[in-house]
C-alpha positions as CSV (number, residue, x, y, z in Angstrom):
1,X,-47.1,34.6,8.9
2,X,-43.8,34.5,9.7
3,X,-44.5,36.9,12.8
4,X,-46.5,33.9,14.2
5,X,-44.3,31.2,13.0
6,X,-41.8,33.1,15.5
7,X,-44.3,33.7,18.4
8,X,-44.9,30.4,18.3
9,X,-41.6,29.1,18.0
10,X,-40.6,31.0,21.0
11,X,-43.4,30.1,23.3
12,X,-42.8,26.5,22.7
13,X,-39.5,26.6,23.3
14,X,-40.2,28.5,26.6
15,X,-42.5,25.7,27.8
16,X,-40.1,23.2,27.0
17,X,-37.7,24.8,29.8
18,X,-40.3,24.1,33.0
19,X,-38.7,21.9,34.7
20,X,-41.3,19.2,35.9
21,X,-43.2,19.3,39.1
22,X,-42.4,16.6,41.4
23,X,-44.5,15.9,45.0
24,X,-41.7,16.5,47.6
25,X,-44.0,16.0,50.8
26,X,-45.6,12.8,52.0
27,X,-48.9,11.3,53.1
28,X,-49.2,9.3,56.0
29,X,-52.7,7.5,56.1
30,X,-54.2,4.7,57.5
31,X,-57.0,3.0,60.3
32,X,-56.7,2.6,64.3
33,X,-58.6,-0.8,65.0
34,X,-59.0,-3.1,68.1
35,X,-56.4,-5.6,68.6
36,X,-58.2,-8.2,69.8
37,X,-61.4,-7.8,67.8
38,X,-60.4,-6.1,64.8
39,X,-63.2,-3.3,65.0
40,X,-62.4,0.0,63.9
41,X,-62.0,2.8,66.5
42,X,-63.9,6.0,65.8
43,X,-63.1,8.9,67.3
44,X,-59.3,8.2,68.3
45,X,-57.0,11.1,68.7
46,X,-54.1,11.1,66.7
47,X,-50.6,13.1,67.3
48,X,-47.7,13.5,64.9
49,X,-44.6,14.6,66.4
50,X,-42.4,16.8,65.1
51,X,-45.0,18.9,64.1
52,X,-47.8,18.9,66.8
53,X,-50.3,18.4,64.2
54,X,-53.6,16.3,65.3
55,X,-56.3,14.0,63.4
56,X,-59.3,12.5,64.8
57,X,-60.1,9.4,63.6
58,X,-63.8,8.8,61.8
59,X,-66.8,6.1,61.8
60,X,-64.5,3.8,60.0
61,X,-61.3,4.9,62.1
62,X,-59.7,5.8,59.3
63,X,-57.3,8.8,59.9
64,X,-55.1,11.1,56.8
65,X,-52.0,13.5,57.3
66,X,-51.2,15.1,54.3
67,X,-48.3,17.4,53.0
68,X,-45.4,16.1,55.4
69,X,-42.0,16.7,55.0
70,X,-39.8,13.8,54.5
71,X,-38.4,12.7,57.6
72,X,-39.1,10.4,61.1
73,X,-42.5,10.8,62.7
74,X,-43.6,9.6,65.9
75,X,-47.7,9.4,66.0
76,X,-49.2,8.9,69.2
77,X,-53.2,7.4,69.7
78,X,-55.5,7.7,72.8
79,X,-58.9,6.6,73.3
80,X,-60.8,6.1,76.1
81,X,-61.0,3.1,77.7
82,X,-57.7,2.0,75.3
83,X,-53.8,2.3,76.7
84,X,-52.0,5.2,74.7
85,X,-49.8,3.5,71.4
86,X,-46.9,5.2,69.6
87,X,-46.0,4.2,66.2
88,X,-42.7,5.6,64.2
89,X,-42.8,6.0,60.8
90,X,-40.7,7.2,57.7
91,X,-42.2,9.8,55.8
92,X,-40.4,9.6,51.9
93,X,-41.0,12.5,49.8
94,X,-43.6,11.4,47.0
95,X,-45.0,8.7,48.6
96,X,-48.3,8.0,50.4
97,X,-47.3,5.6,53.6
98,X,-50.1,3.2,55.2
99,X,-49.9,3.2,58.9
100,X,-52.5,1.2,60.5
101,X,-52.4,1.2,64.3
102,X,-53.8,-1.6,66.9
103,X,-54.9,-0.6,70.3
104,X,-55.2,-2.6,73.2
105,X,-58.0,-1.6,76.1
């Protein structure tokens, strides 16, 4: 009995140690729309800068980059038939970031 007493004596204070987990990378998320009607632009092409990474946008032109390091992003938007926008953003570590993005045709 006291064997186990021990054991679990030990293992507790083991798991006690751990230091917690915390989320150090960001989310950037959001929808490209049409500035002048409001309507959601599907299929928009998304770049983030640094990084090179791409996203194309859905049916409800909503768009997701996950796992970024905190730091300055630059995302850039094309569609046809829409001029080119740039947005910057802040990544923060822990936090998911809303971005929505307005094009113009």
């Amino acid at each position: 009995m006291k064997k186990l007493l021990i054991s679990l004596l030990f293992i507790c204070s083991l798991t006690a140690c751990t230091s917690p987990e915390y989320n150090i990378y960001s989310t950037l998320y959001g929808v490209v729309s049409d500035h002048e009607t409001g309507d959601l632009i599907p299929n928009a092409t998304l770049v983030l800068s640094p990084g090179g990474r791409t996203a194309v946008t859905g049916n409800d032109g909503y768009f997701e980059f996950q796992e970024l390091a905190p730091q300055q992003y630059s995302i850039t938007v094309q569609k046809e038939g829409y001029k080119t926008n740039r947005k910057s953003i802040n990544a923060v570590s822990g936090e998911s970031i809303e971005v929505n993005i307005p094009m113009s045709k």
